[in-house]
N, C-alpha and C positions, 0 to 999 in steps of 0.2 A: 432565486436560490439563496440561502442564506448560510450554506456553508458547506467545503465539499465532504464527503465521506471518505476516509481513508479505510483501507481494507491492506490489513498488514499480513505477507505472506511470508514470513519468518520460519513460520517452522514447514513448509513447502518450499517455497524456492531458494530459501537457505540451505535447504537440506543436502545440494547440490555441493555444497564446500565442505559439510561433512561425512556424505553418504547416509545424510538422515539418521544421522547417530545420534538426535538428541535424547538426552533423556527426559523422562515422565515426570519428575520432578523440577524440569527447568524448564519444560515446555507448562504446566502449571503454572510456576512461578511468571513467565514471560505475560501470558496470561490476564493473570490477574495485576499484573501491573499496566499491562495496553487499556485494561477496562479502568484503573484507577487516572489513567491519564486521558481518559476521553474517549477510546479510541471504539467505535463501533462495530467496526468489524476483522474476523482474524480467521485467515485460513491454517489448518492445524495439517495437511498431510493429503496427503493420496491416498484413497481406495482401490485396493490391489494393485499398486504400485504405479512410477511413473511408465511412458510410454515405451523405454526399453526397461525390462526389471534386471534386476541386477542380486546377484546370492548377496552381496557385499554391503547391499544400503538395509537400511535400518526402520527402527519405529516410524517413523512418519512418510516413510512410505508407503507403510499399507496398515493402516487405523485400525486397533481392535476395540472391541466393546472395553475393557478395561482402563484403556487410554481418553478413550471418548467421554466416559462415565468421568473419570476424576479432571478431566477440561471443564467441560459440564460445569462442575460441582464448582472450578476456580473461579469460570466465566461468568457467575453467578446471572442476573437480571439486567445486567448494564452492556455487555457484550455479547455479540451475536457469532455462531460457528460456522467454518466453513468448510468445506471437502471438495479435493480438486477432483473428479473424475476425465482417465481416458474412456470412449465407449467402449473399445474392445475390451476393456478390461474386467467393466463390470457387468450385473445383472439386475433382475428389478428384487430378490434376494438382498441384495447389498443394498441397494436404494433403501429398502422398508429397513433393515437393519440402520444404517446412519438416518430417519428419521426419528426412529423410534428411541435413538441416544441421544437425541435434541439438539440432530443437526440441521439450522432453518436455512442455511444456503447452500447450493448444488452449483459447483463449478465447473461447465461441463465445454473440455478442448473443442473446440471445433476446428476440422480440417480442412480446406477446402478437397482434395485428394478422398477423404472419407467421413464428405458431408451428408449422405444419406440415414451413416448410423448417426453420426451427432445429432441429427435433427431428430431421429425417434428416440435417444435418450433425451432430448428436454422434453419433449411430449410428452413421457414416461413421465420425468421426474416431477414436473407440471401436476400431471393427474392426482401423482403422490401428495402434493401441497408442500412442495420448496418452492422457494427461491428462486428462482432458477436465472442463473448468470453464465450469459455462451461466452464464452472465453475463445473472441479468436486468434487462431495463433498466427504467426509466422507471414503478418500484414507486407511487408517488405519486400515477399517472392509473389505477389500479385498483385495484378491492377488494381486500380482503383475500383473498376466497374465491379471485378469479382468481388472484393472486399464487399462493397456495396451491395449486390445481390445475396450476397453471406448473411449480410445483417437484415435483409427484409426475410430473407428467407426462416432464420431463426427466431423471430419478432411472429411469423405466423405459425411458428411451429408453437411457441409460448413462453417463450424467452419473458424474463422482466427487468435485464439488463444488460445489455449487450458490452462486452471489454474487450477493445484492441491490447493486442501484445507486440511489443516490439520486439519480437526475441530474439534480432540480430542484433538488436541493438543499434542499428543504423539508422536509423531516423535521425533530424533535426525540425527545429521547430516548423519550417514552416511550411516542411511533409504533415506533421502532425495537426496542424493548424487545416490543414485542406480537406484530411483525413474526416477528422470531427464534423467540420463544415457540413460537408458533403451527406455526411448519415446523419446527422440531426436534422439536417432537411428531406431523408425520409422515410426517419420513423420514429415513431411517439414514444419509443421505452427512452428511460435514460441510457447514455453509456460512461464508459470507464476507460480507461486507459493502465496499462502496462509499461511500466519503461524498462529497459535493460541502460547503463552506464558505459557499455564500451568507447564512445566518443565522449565520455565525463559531459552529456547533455541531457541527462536523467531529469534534474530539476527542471532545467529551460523545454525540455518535451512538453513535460506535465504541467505546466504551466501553461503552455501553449494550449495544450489541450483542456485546460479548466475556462483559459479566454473564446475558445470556440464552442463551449456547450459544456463540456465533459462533468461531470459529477460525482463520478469515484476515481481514485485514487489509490492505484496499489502501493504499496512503501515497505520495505523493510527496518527490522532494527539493528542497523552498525550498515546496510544498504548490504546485505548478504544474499547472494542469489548467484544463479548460474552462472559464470562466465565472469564478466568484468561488476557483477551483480546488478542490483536494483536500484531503486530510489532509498536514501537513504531519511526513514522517517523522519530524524528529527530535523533536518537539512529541510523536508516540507516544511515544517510547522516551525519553522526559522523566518523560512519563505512568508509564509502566514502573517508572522509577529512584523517583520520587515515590511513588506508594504500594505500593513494596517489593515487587513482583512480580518472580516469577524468571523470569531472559530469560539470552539469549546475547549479545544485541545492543552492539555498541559507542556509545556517545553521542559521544565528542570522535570518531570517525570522520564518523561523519556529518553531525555538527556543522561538520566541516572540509570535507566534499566538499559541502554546502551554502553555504557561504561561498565556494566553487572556480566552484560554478555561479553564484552569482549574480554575481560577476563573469567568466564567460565566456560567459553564455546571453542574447539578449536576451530583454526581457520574463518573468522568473525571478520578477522582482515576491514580494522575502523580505518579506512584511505584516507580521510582529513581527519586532524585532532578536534576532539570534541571541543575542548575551550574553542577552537576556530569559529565553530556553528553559531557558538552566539556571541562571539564577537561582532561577524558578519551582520549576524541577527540586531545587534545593538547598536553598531557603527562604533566601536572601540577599536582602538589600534593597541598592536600585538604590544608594546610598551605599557601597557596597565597592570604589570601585577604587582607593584608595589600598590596601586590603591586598591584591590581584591584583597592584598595582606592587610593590611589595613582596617577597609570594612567587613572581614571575618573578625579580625581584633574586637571592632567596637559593637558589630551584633553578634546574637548566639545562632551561627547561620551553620547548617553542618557541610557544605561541599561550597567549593566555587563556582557553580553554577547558579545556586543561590545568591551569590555574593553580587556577581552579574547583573542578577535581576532586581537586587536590590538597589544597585549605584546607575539601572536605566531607568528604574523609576525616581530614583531624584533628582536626575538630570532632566529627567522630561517635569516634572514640580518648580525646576527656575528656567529652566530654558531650551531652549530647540534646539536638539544636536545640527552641529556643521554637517552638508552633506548631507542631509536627511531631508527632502523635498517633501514629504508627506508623512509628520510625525506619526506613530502607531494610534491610528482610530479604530477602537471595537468595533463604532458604527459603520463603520465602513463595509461593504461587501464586494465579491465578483462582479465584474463585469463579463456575462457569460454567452453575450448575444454574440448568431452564429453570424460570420460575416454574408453582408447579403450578396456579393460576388463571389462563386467557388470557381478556384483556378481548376 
């Protein structure tokens, strides 16, 4: 593997802290700055709503042709769309409608409670020619073995990527690490992982679960999502830069369109200060902002983020930061072999 896939669900599982009130012009804008930073894929909302609807919630809860059309048009060639589907919600009406608005991934809940219809909507949406990602939910309140069976069972229905969710958020790593193991040993789609934040082990999940197989990577931007929220995207791709994994992704991009959100969204709710993320990312200690004043002084650098990235790469031109066992190698990649003992 050469690098994992982030799939940012900002304007879906964000929608949770505002009642999916974004608007059309900031869900564009978000948009078209995830594709500027790399980023491959973005779920934009729910078709006919989340699993309870609510009079209350908003545009990205239930995706029209209108909204779809001008993503579309933001998302240009470089970013791929995505649509969460509950079964009960929708139809194969709605399927052919979100194809036809050029959406090429189908995220479809699976329940174990109401895994019959999950499994004839990916068959369905299959047949259509999506994507099709079983998004299981609610890993936590079931065994292992069920989990498992979940996943072979949706792999022959025609799944072509299977994603755990943590939606309790109760995982740690080395639930998550078993998790992976165990279904990459068997079945041939790749899979993905969900993290919720409630135990602040979002990152060290997802992590966990890229060391045991995993290959997507869901993430928010400002880590906005139901509950204690998500992964917070650029806190990944910190992760990334830190131990020298080779990625495509931009950090001062997303860095910037997180700091864009959290003064334009309400309840964005950024839990760590953004300078933190690449401090962390760079091995600076919080006493650096005299030399950030500084190198904005002497370059024409427009944000501190930039300034950041400017002073780790001259540190890394004479010398190896302290504390840093493994300076940042491009060449570097995952180690994503599954363990060959599953507990």
């Amino acid at each position: 593997m050469n690098s994992v896939k982030i799939l940012d669900v900002t304007l879906r599982d964000g929608g949770y802290r505002n009642n999916f009130n974004f608007t059309e012009e900031f869900a564009c804008h978000a948009v078209s700055q995830l594709a500027a930073a790399g980023i491959p894929y973005c779920e934009i909302g729910y078709c006919n709503g989340s699993f309870i609807r609510k009079p209350e919630h908003g545009l990205t809860s239930a995706v029209n042709v209108s909204y779809l059309r001008a993503l579309k048009a933001a998302a240009g060639t470089q970013l791929a769309l995505a649509v969460m589907v509950h079964p009960k919600n929708v139809n194969q009406q709605d399927l052919e409608m979100l194809l036809e608005q050029g959406i090429s991934m189908l995220r479809i809940c699976l329940r174990r409670d109401q895994l019959q219809a999950g499994l004839h909507t990916i068959a369905l949406a299959k047949s259509l020619g999506f994507f099709v990602s079983a998004n299981v939910t609610h890993v936590t309140m079931q065994t292992l073995s069920d989990v498992t069976d979940t996943a072979l069972q949706a792999e022959a229905a025609g799944a072509d990527l299977i994603c755990f969710a943590d939606s309790n958020g109760t995982m740690i790593p080395v639930d998550v690490e078993r998790l992976i193991s165990r279904v990459s040993n068997r079945v041939l789609v790749p899979l993905g992982f969900h993290a919720h934040n409630n135990l602040s082990l979002a990152l060290a999940n997802a992590a966990s679960a890229i060391e045991a197989g995993a290959e997507y990577i869901d993430t928010s931007i400002c880590g906005m999502g139901k509950g204690a929220g998500n992964l917070h995207l650029s806190i990944l791709i910190a992760y990334f830069e830190r131990i020298g994994a080779r990625h495509h992704y931009d950090l001062v991009k997303v860095m910037e369109l997180s700091e864009q959100t959290s003064a334009r969204v309400t309840n964005s709710h950024i839990a760590t200060p953004l300078l933190d993320i690449m401090l962390g990312a760079y091995n600076f200690s919080y006493d650096v902002s005299a030399r950030i004043k500084e190198t904005l002084s002497t370059y024409p650098l427009p944000t501190e983020f930039h300034a950041l990235q400017v002073m780790y790469q001259q540190d890394q031109a004479t010398f190896h930061r302290p504390l840093t066992p493994n300076p940042v190698n491009k060449n570097a990649t995952f180690n994503t072999t599954a363990q060959e003992n599953v507990r």
